[in-house]
LUMLOVO-538286 format. One line per 2 residues: number of its first residue (from 1); their letters; for each residue x, y, z of N, C-alpha, C. Coordinates in nm, 4 decimals, decimal comma, always signed. Layout:
<nodes>
NUM = A = X Y Z X Y Z X Y Z; ...
</nodes>
This chain:
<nodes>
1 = XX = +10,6044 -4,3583 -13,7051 +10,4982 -4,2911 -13,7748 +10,3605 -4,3367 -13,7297; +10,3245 -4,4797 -13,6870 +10,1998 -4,4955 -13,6552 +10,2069 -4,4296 -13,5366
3 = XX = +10,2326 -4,3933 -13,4499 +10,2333 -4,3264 -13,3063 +10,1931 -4,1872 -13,3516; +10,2382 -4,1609 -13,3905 +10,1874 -3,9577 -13,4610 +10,0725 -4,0266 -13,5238
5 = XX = +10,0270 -4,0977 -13,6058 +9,8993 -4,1008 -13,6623 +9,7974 -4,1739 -13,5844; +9,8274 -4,2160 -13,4559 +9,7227 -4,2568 -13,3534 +9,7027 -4,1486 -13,2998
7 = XX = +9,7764 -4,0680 -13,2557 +9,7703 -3,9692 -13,1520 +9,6650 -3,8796 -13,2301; +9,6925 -3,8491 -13,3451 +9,6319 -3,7391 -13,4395 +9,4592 -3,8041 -13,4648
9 = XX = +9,4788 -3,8973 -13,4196 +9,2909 -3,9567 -13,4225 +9,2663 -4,0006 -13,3268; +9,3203 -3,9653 -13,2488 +9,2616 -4,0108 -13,0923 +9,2277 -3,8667 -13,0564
11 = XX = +9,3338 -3,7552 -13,0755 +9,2686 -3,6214 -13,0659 +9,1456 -3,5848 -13,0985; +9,1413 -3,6630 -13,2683 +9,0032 -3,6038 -13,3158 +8,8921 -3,6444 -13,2909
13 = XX = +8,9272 -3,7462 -13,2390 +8,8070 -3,8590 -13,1767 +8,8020 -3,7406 -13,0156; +8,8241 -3,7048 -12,9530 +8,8378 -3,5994 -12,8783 +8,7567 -3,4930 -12,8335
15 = XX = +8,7948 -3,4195 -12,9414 +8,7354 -3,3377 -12,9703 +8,6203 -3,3144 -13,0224; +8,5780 -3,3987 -13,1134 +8,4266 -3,4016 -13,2389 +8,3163 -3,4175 -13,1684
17 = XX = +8,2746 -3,4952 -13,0470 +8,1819 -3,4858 -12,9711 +8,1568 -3,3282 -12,9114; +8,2593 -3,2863 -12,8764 +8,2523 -3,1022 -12,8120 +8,2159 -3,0339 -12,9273
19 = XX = +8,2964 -3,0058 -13,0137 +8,2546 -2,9253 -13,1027 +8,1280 -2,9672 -13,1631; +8,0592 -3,0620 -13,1550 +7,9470 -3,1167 -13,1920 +7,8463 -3,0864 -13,0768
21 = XX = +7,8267 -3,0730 -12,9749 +7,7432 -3,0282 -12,8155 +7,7741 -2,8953 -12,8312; +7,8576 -2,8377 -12,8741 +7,8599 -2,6681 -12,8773 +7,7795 -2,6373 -12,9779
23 = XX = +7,8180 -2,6327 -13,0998 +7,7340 -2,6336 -13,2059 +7,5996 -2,6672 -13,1760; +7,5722 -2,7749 -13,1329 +7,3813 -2,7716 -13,1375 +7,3719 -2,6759 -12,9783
25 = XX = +7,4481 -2,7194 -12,8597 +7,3858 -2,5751 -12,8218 +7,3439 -2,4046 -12,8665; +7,4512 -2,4055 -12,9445 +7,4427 -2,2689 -13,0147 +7,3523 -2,3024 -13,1395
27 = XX = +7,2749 -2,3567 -13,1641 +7,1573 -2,3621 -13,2618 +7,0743 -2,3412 -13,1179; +7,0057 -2,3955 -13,0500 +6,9172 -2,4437 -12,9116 +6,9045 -2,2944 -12,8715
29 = XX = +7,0174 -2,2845 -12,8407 +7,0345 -2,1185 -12,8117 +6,9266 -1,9797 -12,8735; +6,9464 -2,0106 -13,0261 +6,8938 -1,9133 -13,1219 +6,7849 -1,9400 -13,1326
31 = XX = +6,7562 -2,0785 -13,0942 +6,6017 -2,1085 -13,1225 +6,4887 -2,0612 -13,0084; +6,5802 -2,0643 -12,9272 +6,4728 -2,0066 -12,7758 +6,4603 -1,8784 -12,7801
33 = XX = +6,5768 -1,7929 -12,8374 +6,5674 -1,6961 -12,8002 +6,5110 -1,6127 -12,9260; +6,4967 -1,6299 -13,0418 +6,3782 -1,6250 -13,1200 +6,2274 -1,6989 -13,1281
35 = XX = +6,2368 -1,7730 -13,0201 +6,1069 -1,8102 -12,9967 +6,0033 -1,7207 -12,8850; +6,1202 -1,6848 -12,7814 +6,0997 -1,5928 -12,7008 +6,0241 -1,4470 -12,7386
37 = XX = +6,1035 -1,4119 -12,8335 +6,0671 -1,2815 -12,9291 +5,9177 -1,2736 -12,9527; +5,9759 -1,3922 -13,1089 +5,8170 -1,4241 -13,1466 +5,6638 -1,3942 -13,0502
39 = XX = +5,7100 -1,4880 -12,9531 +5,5814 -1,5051 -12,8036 +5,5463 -1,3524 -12,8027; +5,6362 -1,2983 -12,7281 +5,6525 -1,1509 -12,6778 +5,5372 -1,0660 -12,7798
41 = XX = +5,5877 -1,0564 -12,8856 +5,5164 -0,9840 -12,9842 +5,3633 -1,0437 -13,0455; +5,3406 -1,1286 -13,0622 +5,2140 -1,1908 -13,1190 +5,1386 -1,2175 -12,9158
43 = XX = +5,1927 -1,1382 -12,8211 +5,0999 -1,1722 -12,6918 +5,0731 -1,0008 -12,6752; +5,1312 -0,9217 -12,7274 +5,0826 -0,8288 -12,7197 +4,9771 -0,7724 -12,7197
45 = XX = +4,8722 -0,7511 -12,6654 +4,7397 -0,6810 -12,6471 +4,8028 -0,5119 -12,6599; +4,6773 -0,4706 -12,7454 +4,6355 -0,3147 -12,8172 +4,5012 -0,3152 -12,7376
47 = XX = +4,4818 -0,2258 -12,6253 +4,3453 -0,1989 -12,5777 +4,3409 -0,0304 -12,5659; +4,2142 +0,0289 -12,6749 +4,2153 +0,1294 -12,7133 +4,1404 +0,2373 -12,5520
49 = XX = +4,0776 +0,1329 -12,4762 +3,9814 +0,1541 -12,3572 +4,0494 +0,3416 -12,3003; +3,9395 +0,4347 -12,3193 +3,9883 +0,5483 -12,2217 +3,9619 +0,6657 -12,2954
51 = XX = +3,9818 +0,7778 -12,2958 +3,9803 +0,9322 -12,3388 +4,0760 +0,9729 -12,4200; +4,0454 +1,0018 -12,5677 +4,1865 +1,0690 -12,6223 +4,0869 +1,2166 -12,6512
53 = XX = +4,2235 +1,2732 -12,6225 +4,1607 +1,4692 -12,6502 +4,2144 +1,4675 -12,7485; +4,1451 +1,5116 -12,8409 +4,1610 +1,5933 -12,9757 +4,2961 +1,7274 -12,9772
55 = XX = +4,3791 +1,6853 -13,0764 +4,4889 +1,7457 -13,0491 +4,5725 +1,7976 -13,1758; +4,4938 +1,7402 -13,2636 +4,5445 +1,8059 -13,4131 +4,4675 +1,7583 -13,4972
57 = XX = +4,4144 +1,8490 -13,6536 +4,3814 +1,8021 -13,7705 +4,4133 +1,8372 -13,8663; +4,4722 +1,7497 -13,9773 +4,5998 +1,7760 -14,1077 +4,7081 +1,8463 -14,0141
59 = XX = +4,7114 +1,8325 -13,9109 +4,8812 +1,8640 -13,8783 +4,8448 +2,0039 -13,7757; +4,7119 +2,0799 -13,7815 +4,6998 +2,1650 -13,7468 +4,6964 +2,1779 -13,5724
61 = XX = +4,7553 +2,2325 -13,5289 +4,6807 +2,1849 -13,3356 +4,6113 +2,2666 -13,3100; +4,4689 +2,1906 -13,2090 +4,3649 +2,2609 -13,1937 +4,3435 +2,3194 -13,0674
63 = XX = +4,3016 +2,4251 -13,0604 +4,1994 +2,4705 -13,1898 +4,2265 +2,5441 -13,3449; +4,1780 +2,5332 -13,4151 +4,2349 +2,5600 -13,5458 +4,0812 +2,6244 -13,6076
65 = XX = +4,1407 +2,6616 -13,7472 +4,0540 +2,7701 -13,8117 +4,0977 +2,6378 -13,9444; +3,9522 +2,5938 -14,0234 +3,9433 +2,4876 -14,0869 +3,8297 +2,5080 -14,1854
67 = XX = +3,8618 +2,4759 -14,3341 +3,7588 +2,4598 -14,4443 +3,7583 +2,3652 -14,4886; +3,5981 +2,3042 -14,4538 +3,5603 +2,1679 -14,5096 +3,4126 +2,2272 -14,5680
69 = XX = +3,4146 +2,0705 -14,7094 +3,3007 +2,1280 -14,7659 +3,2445 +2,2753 -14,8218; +3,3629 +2,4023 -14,8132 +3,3212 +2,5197 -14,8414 +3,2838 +2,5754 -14,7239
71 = XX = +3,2873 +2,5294 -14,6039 +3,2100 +2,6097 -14,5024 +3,3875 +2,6173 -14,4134; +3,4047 +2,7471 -14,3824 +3,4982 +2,8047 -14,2661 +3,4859 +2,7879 -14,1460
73 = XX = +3,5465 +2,7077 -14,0321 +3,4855 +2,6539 -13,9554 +3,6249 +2,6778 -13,8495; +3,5926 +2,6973 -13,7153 +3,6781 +2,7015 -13,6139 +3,6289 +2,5776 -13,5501
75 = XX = +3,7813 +2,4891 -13,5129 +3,7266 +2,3183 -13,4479 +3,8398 +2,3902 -13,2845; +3,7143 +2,4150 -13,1745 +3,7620 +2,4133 -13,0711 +3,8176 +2,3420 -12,9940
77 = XX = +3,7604 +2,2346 -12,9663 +3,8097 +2,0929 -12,8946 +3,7484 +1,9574 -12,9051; +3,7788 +1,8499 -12,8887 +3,6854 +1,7234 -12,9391 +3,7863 +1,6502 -12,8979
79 = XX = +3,7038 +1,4933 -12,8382 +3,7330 +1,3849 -12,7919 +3,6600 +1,2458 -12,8081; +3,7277 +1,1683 -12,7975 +3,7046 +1,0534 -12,8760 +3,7168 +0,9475 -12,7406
81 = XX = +3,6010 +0,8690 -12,6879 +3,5839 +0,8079 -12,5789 +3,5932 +0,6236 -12,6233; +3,6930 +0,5410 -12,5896 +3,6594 +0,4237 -12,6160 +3,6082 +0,3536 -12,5450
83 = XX = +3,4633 +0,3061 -12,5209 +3,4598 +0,1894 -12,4257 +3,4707 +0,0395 -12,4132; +3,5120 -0,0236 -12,3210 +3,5282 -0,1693 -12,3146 +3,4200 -0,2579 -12,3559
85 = XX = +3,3069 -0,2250 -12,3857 +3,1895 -0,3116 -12,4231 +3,1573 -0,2451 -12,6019; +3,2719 -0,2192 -12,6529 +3,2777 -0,2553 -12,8385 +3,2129 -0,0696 -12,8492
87 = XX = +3,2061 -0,0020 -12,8047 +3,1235 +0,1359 -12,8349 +3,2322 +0,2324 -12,8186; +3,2137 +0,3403 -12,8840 +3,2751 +0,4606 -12,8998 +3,1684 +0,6310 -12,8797
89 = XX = +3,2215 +0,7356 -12,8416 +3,1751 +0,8197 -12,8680 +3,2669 +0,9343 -12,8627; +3,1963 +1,0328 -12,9761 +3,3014 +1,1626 -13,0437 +3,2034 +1,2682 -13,0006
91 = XX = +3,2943 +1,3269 -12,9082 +3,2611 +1,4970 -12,8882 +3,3273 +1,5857 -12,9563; +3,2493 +1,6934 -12,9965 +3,3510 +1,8222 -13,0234 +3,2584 +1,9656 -13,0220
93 = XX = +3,3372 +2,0598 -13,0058 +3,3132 +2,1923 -13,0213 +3,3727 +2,2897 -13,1256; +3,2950 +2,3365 -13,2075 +3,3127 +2,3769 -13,3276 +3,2476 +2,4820 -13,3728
95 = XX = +3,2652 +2,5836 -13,4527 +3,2218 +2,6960 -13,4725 +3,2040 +2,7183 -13,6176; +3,1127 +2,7873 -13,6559 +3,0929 +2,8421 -13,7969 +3,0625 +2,9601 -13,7917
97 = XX = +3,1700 +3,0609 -13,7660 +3,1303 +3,2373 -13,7783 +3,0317 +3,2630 -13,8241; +2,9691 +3,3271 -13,8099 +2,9767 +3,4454 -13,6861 +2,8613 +3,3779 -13,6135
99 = XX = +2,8587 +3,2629 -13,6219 +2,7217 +3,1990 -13,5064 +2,8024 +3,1074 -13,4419; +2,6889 +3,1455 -13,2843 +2,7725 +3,0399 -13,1767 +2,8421 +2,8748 -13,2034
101 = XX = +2,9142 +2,8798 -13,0960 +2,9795 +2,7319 -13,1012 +2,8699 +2,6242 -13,1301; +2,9082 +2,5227 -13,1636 +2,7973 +2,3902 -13,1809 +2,8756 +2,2831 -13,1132
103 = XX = +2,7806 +2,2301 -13,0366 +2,8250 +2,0837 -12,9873 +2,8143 +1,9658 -13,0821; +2,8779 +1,8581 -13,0999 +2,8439 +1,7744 -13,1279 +2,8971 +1,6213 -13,1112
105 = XX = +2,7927 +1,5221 -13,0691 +2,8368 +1,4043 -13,0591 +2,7614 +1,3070 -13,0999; +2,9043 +1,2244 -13,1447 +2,8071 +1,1079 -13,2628 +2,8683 +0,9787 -13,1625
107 = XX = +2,7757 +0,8912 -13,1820 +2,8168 +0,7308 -13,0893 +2,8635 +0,6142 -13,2182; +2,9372 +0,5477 -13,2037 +2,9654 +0,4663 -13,2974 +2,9662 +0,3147 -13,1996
109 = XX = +2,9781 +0,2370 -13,2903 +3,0317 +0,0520 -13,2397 +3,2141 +0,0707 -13,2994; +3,2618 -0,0125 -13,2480 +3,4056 -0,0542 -13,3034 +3,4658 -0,1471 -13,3199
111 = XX = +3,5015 -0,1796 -13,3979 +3,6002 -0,3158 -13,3977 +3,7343 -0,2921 -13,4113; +3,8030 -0,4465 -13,3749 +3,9485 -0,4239 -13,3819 +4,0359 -0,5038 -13,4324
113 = XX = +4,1382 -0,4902 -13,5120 +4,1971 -0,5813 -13,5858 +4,3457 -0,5098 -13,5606; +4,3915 -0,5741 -13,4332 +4,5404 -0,5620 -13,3491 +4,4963 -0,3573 -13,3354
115 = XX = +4,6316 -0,2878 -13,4397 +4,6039 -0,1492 -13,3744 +4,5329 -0,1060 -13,5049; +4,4615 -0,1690 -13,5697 +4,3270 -0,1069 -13,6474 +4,1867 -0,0983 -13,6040
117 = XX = +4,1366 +0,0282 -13,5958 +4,0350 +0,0119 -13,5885 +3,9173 +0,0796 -13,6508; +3,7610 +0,0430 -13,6787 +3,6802 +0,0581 -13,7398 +3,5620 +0,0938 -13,6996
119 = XX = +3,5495 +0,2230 -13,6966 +3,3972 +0,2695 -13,6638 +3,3064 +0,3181 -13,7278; +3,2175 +0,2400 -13,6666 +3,0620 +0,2595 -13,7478 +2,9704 +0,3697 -13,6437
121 = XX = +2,9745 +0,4461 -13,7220 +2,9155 +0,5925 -13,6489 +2,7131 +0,5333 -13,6744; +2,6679 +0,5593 -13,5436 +2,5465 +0,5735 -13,6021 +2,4634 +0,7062 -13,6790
123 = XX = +2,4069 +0,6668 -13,8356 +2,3542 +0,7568 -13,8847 +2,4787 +0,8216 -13,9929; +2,6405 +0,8097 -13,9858 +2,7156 +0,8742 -14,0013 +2,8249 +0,8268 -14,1049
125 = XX = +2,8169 +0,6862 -14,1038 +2,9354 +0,6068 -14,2325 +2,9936 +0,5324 -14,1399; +3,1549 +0,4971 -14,1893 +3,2440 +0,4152 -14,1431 +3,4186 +0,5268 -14,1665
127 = XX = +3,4467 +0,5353 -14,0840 +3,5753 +0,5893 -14,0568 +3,6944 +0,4362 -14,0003; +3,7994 +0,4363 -14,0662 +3,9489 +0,3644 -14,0202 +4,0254 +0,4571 -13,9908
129 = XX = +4,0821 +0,3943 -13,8341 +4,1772 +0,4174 -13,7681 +4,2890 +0,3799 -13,7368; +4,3925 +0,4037 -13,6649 +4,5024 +0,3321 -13,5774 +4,5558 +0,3902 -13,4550
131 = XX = +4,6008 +0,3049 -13,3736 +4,6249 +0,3068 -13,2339 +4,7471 +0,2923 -13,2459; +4,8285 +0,3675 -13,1673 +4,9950 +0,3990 -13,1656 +5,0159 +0,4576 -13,0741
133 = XX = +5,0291 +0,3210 -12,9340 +5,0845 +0,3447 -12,7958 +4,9639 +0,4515 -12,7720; +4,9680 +0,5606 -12,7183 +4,8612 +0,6496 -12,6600 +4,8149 +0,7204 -12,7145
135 = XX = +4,8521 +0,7538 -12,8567 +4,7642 +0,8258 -13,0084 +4,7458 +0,7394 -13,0797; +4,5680 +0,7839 -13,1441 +4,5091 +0,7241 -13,2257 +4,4561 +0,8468 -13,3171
137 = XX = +4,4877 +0,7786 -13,4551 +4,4722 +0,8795 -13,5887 +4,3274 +0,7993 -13,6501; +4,2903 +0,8834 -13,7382 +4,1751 +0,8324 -13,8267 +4,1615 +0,9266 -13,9402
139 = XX = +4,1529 +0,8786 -14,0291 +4,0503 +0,9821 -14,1611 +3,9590 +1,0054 -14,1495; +3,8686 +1,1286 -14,1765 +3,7392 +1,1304 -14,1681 +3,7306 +1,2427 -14,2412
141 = XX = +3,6797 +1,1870 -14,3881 +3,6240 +1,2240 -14,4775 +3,7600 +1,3262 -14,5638; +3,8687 +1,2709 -14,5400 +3,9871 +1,3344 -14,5823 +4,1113 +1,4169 -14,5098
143 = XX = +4,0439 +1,4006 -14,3773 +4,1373 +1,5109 -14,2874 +4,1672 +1,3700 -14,1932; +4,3050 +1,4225 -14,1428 +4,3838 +1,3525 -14,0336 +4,3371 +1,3978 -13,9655
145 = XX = +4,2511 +1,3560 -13,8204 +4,2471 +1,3461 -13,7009 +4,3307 +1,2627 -13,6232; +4,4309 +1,3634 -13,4793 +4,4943 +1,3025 -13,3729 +4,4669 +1,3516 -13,2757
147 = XX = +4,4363 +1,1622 -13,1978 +4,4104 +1,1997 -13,0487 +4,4853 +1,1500 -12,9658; +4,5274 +1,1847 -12,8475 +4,5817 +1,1341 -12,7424 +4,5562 +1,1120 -12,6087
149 = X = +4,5690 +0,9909 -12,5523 +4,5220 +0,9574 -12,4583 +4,5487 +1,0822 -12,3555
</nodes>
């Protein structure tokens, strides 16, 4: 009987170091490779930099036939310019029957907080946005605006 009960702890003596080096490898393991992740995602840069064309508002695609404020208004086309030195500017072409089209463009500053962003129109308020891969949405003054790069 002591011979079976040496053998049976000499095995386990054996073994317990392995299963003990596997085990923390397989912790080591999970830890890199959720650390990896982590990195990946918090290194991500959102750079809004470039041309989005105006491409829908409340869902509508433009050009569209639109009432704001009481006034009936056809929104022909409009674009939204980001530049790399913190500035923005919004074009559009827009109509109020039965008189010609109207241009208009307003310049803003912007800031950014990851894919939020915040423009200060000069003369004009503050509109919030977001950036999503190559469309960027905003409210302005109650209507969804989407643009795409």
């Amino acid at each position: 009987m002591k011979t079976n009960a040496l053998t049976a702890h000499i095995t386990l003596e054996t073994f317990a170091p392995r299963i003990l080096a596997l085990g923390l490898l397989a912790v080591l393991l999970l830890l890199a490779l959720t650390g990896c992740k982590n990195a990946a995602t918090h290194t991500a840069a959102i750079h809004p930099v470039g041309i989005y064309t105006l491409v829908s508002i409340d869902g509508k695609s433009v050009p569209c036939n639109l009432t704001h404020e009481d006034a009936a208004m056809v929104v022909k086309s409009g674009s939204l310019t980001f530049n790399a030195d913190g500035t923005c500017r919004s074009f559009s072409i827009f109509s109020l029957p039965p008189h010609p089209d109207i241009q208009r463009e307003v310049n803003a500053t912007c800031t950014q907080n990851g894919a939020e962003l915040t423009l200060r129109w000069n003369g004009a308020g503050i509109t919030q946005g977001q950036l999503h891969g190559d469309t960027f949405t905003m409210n302005n003054e109650g209507m969804i605006f989407c643009y795409r790069k």
